[in-house]
MARMARSE-930632 format. One record per residue (C-alpha): residue number from 0; residue in one letter; x, y, z. Coordinates in steps of 0.5 Angstrom, whole numbers. Each point is the difference from the previous one (the first is absolute). Layout:
N
+-----+------+-------+-------+-------+
| seq | type |    px |    py |    pz |
+-----+------+-------+-------+-------+
| NUM |    a |     X |     Y |     Z |
...
+-----+------+-------+-------+-------+
***
This chain:
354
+-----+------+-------+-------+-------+
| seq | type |    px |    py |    pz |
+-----+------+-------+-------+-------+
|   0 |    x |    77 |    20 |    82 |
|   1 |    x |    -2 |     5 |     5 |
|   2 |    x |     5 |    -1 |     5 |
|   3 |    x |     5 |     1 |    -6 |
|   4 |    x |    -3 |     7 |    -2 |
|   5 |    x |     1 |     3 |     6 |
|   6 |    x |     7 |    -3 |     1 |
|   7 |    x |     2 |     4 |    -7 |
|   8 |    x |    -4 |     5 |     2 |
|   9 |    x |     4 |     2 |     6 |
|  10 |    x |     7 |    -1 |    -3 |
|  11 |    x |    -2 |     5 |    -5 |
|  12 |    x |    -1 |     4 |     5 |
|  13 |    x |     6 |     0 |     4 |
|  14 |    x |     3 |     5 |    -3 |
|  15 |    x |    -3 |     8 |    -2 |
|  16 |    x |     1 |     5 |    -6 |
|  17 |    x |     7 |     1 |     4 |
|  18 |    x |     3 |    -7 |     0 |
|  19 |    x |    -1 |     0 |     9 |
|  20 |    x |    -5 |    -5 |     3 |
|  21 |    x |    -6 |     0 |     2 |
|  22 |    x |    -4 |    -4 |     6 |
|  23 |    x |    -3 |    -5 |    -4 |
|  24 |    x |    -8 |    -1 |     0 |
|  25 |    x |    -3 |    -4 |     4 |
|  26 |    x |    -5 |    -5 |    -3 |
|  27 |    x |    -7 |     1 |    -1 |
|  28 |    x |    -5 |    -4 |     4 |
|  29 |    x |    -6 |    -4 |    -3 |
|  30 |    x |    -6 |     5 |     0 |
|  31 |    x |    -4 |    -3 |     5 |
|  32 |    x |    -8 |    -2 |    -3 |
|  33 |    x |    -7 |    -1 |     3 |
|  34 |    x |    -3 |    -6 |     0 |
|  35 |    x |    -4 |     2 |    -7 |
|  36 |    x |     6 |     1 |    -4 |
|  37 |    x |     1 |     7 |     1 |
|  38 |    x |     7 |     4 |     1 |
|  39 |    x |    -1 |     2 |     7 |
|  40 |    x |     4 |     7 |     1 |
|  41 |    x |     6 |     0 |     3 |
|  42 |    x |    -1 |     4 |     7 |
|  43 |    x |     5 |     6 |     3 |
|  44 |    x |     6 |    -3 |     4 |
|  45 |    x |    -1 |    -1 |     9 |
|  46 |    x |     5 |     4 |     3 |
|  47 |    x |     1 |    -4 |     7 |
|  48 |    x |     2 |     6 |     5 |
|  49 |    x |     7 |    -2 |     3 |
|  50 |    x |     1 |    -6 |    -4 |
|  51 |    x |     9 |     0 |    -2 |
|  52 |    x |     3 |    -2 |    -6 |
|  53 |    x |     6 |    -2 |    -2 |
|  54 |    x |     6 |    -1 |    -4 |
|  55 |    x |    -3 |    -5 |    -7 |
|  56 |    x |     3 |    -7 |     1 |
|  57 |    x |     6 |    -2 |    -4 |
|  58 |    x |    -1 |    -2 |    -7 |
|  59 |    x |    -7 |     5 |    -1 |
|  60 |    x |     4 |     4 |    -5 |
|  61 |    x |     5 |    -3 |    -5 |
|  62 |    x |     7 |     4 |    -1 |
|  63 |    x |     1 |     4 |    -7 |
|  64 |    x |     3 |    -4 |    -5 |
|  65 |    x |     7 |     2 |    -1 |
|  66 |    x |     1 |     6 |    -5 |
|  67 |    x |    -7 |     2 |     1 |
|  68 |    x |     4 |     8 |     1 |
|  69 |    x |     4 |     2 |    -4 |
|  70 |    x |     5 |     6 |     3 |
|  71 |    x |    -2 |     7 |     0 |
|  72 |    x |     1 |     5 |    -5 |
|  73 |    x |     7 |     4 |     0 |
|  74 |    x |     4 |    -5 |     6 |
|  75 |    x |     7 |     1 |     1 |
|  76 |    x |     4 |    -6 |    -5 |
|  77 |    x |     4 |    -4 |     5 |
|  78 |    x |     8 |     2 |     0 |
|  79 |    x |     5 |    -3 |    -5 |
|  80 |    x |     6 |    -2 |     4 |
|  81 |    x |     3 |     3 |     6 |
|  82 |    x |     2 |     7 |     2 |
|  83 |    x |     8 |     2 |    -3 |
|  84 |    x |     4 |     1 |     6 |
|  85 |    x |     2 |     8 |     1 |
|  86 |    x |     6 |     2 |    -3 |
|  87 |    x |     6 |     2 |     3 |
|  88 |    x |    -2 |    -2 |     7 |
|  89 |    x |     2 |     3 |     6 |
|  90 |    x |     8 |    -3 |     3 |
|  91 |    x |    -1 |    -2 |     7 |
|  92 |    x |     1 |     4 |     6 |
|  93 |    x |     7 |     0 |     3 |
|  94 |    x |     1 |    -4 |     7 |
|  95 |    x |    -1 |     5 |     6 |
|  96 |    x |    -5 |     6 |    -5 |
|  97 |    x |    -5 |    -1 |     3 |
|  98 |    x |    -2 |    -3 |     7 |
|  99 |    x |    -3 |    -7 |     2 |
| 100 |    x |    -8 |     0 |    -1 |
| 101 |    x |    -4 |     2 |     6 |
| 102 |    x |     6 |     5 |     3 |
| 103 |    x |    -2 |     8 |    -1 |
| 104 |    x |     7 |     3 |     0 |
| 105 |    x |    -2 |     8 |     0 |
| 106 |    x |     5 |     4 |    -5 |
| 107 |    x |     3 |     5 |     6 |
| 108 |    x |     4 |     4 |    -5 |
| 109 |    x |    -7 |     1 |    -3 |
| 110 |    x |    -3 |     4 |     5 |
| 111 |    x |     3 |     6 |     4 |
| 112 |    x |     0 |    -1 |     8 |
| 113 |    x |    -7 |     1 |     3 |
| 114 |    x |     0 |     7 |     4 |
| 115 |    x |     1 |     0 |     8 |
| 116 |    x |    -2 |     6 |     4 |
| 117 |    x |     6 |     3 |     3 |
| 118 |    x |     0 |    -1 |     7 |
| 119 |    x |    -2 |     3 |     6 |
| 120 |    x |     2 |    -3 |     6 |
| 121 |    x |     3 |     4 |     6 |
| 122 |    x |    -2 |     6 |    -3 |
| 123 |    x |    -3 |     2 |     7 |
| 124 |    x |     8 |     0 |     3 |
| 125 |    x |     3 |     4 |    -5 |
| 126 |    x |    -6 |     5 |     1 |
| 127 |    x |     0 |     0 |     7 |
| 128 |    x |     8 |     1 |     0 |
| 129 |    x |     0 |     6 |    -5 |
| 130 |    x |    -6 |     3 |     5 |
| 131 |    x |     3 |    -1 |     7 |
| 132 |    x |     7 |     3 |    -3 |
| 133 |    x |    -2 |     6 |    -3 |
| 134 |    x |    -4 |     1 |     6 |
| 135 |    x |     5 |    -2 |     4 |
| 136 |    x |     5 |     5 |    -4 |
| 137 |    x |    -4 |     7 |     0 |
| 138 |    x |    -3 |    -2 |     9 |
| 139 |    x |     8 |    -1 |     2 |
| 140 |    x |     2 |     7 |     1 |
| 141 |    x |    -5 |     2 |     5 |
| 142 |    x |     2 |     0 |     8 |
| 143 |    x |    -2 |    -6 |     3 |
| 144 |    x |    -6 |    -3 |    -5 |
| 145 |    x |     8 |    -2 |    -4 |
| 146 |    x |     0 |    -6 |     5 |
| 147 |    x |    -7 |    -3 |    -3 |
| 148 |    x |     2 |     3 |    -7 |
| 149 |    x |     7 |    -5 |     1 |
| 150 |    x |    -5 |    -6 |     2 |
| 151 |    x |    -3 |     1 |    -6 |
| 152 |    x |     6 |     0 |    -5 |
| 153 |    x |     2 |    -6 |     3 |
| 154 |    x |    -7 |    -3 |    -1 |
| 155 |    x |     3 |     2 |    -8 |
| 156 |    x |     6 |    -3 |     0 |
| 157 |    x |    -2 |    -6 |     2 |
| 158 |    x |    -6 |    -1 |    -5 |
| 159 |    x |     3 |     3 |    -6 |
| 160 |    x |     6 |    -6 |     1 |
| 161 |    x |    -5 |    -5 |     1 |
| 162 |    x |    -3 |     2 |    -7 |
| 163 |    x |     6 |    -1 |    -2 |
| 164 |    x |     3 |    -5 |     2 |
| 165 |    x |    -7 |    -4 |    -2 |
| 166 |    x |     0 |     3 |    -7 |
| 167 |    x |    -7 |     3 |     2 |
| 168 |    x |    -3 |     5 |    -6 |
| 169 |    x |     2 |     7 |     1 |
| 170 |    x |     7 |     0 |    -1 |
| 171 |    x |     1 |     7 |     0 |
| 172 |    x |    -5 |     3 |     6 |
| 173 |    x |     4 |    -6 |     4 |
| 174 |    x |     7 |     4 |    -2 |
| 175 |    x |    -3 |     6 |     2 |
| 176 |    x |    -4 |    -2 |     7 |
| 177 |    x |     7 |    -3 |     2 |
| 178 |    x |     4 |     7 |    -2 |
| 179 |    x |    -4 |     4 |     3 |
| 180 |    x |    -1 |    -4 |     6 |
| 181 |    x |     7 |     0 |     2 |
| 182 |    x |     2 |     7 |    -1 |
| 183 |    x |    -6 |     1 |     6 |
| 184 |    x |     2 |    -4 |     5 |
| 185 |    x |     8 |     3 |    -1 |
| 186 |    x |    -4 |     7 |     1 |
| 187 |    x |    -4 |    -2 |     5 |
| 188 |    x |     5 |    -2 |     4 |
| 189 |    x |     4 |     6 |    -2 |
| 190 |    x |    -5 |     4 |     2 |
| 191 |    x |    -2 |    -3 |     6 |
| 192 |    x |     6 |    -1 |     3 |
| 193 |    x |     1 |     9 |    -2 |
| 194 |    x |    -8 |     1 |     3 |
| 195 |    x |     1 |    -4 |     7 |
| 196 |    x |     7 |     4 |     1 |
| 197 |    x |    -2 |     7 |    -1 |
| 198 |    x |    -7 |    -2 |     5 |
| 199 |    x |     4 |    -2 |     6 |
| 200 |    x |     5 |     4 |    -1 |
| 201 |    x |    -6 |     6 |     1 |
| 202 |    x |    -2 |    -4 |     6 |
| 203 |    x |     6 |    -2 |     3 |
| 204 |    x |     4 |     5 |    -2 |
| 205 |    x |     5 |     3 |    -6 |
| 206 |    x |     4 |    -6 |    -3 |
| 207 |    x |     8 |     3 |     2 |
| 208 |    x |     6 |    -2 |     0 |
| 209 |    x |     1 |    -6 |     6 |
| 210 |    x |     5 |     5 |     4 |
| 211 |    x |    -6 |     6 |     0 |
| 212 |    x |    -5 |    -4 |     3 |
| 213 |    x |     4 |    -4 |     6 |
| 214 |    x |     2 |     3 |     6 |
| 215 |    x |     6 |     4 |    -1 |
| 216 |    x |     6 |    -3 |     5 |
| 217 |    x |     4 |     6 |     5 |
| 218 |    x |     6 |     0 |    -6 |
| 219 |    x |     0 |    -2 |    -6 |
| 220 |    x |     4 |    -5 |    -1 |
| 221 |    x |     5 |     0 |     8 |
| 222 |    x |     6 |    -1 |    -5 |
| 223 |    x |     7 |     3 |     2 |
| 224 |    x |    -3 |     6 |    -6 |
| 225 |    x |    -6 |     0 |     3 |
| 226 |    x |     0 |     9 |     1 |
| 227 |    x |    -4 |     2 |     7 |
| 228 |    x |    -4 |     6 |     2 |
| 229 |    x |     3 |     4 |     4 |
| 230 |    x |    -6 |     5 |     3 |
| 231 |    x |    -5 |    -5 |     2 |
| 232 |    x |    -1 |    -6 |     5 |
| 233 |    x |    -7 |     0 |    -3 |
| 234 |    x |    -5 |     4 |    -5 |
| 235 |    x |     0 |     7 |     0 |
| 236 |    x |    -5 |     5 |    -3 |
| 237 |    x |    -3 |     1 |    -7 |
| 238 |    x |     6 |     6 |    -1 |
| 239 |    x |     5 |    -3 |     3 |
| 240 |    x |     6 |    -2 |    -3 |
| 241 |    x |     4 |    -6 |     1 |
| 242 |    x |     7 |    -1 |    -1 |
| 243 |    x |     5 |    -5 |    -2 |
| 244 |    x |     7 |    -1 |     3 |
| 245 |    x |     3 |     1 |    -8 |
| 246 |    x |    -3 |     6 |     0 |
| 247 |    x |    -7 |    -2 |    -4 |
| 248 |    x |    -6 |     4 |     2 |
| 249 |    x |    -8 |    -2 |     0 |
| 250 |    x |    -6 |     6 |     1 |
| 251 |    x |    -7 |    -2 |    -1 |
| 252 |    x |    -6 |     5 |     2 |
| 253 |    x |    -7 |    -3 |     1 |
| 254 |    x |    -4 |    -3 |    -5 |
| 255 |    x |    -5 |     4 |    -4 |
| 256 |    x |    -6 |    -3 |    -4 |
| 257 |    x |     2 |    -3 |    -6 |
| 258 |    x |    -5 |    -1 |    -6 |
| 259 |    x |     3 |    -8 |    -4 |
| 260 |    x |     0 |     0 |    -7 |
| 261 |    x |    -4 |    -7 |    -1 |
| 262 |    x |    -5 |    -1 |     6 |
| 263 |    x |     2 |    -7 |     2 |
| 264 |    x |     6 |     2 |     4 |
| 265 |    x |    -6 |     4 |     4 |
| 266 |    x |    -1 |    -6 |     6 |
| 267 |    x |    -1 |     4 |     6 |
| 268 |    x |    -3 |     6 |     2 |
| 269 |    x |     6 |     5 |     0 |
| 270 |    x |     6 |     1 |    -6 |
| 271 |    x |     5 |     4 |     2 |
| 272 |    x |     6 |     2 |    -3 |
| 273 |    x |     8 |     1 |     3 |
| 274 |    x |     4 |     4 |    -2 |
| 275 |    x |     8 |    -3 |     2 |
| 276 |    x |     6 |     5 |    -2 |
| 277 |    x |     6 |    -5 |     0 |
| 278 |    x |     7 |     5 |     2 |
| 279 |    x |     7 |    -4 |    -2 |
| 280 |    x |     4 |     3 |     4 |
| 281 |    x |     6 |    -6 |    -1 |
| 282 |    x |     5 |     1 |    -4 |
| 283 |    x |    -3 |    -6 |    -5 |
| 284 |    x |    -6 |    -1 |    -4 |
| 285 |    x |    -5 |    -4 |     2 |
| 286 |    x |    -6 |    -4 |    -3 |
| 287 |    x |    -6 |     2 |     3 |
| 288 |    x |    -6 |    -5 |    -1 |
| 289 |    x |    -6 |     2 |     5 |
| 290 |    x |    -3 |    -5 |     5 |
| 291 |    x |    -5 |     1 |     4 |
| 292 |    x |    -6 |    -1 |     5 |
| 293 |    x |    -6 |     3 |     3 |
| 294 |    x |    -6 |    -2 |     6 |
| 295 |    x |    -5 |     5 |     1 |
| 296 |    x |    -3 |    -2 |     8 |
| 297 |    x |     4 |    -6 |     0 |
| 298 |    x |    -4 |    -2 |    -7 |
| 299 |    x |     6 |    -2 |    -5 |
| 300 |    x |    -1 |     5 |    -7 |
| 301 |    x |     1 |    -3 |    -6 |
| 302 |    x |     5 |     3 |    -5 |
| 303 |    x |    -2 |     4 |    -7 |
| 304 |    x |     3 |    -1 |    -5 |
| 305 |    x |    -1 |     5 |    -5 |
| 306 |    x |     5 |     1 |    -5 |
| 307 |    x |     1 |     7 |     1 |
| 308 |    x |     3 |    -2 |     6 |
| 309 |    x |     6 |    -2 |     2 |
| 310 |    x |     0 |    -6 |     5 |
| 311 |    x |     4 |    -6 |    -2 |
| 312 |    x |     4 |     3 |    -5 |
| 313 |    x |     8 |     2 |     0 |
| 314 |    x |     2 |     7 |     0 |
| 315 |    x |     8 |     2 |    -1 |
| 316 |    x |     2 |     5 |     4 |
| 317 |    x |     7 |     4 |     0 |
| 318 |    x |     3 |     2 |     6 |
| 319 |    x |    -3 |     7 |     3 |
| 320 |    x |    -6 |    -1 |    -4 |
| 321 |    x |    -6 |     0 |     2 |
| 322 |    x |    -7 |    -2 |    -3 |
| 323 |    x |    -7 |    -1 |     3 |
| 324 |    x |    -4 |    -6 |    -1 |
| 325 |    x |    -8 |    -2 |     0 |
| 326 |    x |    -3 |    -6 |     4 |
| 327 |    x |    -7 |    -1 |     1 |
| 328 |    x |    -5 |    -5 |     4 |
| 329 |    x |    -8 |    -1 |     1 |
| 330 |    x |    -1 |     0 |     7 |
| 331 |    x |    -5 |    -1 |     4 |
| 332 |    x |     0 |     6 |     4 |
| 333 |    x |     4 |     8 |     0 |
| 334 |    x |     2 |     0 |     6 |
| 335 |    x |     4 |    -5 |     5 |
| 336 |    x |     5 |    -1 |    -6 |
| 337 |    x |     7 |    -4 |     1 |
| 338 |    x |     4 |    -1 |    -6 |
| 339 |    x |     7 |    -4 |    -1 |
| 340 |    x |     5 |     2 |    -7 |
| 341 |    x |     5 |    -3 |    -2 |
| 342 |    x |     4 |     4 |    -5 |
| 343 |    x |     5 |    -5 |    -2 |
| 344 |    x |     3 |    -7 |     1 |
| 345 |    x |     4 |     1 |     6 |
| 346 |    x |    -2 |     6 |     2 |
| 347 |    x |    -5 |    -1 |     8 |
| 348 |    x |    -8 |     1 |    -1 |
| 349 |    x |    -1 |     8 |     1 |
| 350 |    x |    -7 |     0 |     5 |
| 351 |    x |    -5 |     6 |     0 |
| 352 |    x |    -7 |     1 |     3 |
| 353 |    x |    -4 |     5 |     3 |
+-----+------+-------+-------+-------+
***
C-alpha cells in the first residue's frame, strides 16, 4: 500500500501550476530506529571532497504523459492551403539580354573614358631647340663669335626635327627652335664669310680689281692698236709728262698725304694720293679706265679704294679735252716711291718715281 502511495504521489507531481514537468521526488527512506524502538533522527548528508556524479541511469525518470502540455496561449493557427501565385508574372527575358552567369560585362556607354594626364615626353627637345635657336639668331651677327652662333643653330636644327619627327611634346617650341636655327646658320655663314674678307683684306692688302694688284706687262695688251709712249725708254719723274703716238698725254706730280673715308684701306704706314691729268690730243674720244700700281722701298702698296676716287671706273673723254683724276696707295714709306698707270686698254703703262 505504501509503495502504491508514493507511485501516485509522484505522477501528481510531475506537473506544476503551469502544465510543465517537474523532477519527480525521490522516495522517503525508512527512518532509522534505535534498539529500544525509538525514531532515531535523520543526520545531515556527508559530502565526499572529490566524488564525480553522473548522468541518472536510463529509466530513472519516466516520460510525461502524452497531451500533459497544452499549447501556449496566442500561437499562431497553422495556415489554411497554399500561397495564391503572384498575379500577372514577369514574361521571360529575351535571348542574349542579359549575359551568361558568372561573366561581368561593365555598360561602357555608362561611364565616360577614365581621364589620361597629357603627356610630356621629349619636352626637353623642343626646349632646348626654341633655346639654342634664339640664341643662335641674337649672337650670329657678332664678327667671329657668328661661327659658334652657326654650330649652335645647327644643334637647333637638328633637335627640333627629332622632336618632330618622334612627335615629342612641345609642337610649337620644336617649330620655333627649327625656324630659328636655320636662319642662324644662313646668317653666320653670311656674316662669317663678310668678316673674315674684310680682316684679310686689312692685313694682306685692299681687295681690288684682279688686274690692280698683278704686275703690269710693259704694254697693255702687244696688239697691233696697242699706243706706245714715245718720251720714255723707262720711268720719269713725278711731273713729268709721257705721251703717246696718238697724241694722248699723262702727267702725275708727287704724292701727297691722303686721309681714307673708311680706315680699313689704311694698311701701311703712308697713304698717298695722285693726281693723273689725262690730255687726248687724238682725233677720237677715248675711254679712260685708271689701273695702277705703287712699291714704296721695293714693298708692294696696296690700293685705296675710297669711292671718292677714281681708280677702275670708265671715264669719256672727247678729242681735245682734258680731265684730271685721283688714285691713292697705302705705302710703307714716302720716299723711294715707283708708280706704274695705265689709262686705258691699250694704252702702255705710264712709269713715274722719285
Amino acid at each position: 500500500m505504501r509503495g502504491n502511495a508514493v507511485s501516485d504521489a509522484q505522477d501528481q507531481n510531475t506537473a506544476d501550476a503551469e502544465g510543465r514537468p517537474v523532477e519527480p521526488a525521490a522516495p522517503d527512506a525508512p527512518s532509522p530506529t534505535t534498539e529500544s524502538g525509538q525514531a532515531q533522527a535523520p543526520q545531515a548528508p556527508q559530502t565526499v571532497q572529490g566524488a564525480d556524479y553522473g548522468p541518472p541511469p536510463p529509466g530513472a525518470y519516466p516520460p510525461p504523459p502524452a497531451g500533459a502540455y497544452p499549447p501556449p496561449p496566442g500561437a499562431y493557427p497553422p495556415p489554411v492551403g497554399a500561397y495564391p501565385p503572384p498575379p500577372g508574372g514577369y514574361p521571360p527575358p529575351q535571348p542574349g539580354t542579359y549575359p551568361p552567369a558568372g561573366v561581368y560585362q561593365p555598360n561602357a556607354a555608362a561611364y565616360p573614358p577614365p581621364y589620361q594626364r597629357p603627356t610630356r615626353r621629349g619636352l626637353g627637345f623642343a626646349i632646348t631647340s626654341l633655346v639654342l635657336g634664339v640664341g643662335a639668331l641674337l649672337f650670329s651677327w657678332v664678327p667671329f663669335i657668328g661661327i659658334i652662333a652657326g654650330l649652335a643653330g645647327i644643334a637647333a636644327v637638328v633637335l627640333g626635327a627629332i622632336a618632330l619627327a618622334r612627335a615629342f611634346a612641345g609642337k610649337g617650341m620644336s617649330i620655333a627652335g627649327l625656324v630659328t636655327g636655320g636662319l642662324a646658320v644662313i646668317l653666320s655663314v653670311l656674316l662669317t664669310v663678310t668678316w673674315f674678307g674684310l680682316f684679310f683684306s686689312s692685313i694682306n692688302g685692299s681687295p681690288s680689281h684682279p688686274l690692280a694688284t698683278a704686275s703690269p706687262p710693259p704694254y697693255s695688251d702687244g696688239g697691233k692698236d696697242t699706243f706706245h709712249s714715245t718720251t720714255q725708254d723707262g720711268p720719269v719723274g713725278f711731273g713729268d709728262t709721257v705721251s703717246y703716238d696718238n697724241g694722248v698725254t699723262v702727267t702725275i706730280p708727287a704724292g701727297t698725304p691722303y686721309t681714307p673715308n673708311d680706315p680699313i684701306w689704311s694698311t701701311q704706314k703712308v697713304d698717298l694720293g695722285y693726281d693723273v691729268t689725262v690730255h687726248n690730243g687724238s682725233s677720237a674720244k677715248i675711254t679712260v679706265n685708271l689701273i695702277g700700281e705703287a712699291t714704296a722701298g721695293g714693298t708692294d702698296g696696296d690700293d685705296i679704294l675710297d669711292k671718292s676716287l677714281d681708280t677702275m671706273t670708265d671715264f669719256s673723254l672727247a678729242a681735245g679735252a682734258t680731265h684730271t683724276y685721283h688714285i691713292a696707295f697705302s705705302l710703307a714709306s714716302q720716299s723711294d716711291v715707283a708708280l706704274s698707270v695705265s689709262i686705258a686698254e691699250h694704252y702702255d703703262y705710264a712709269e713715274f718715281s722719285d
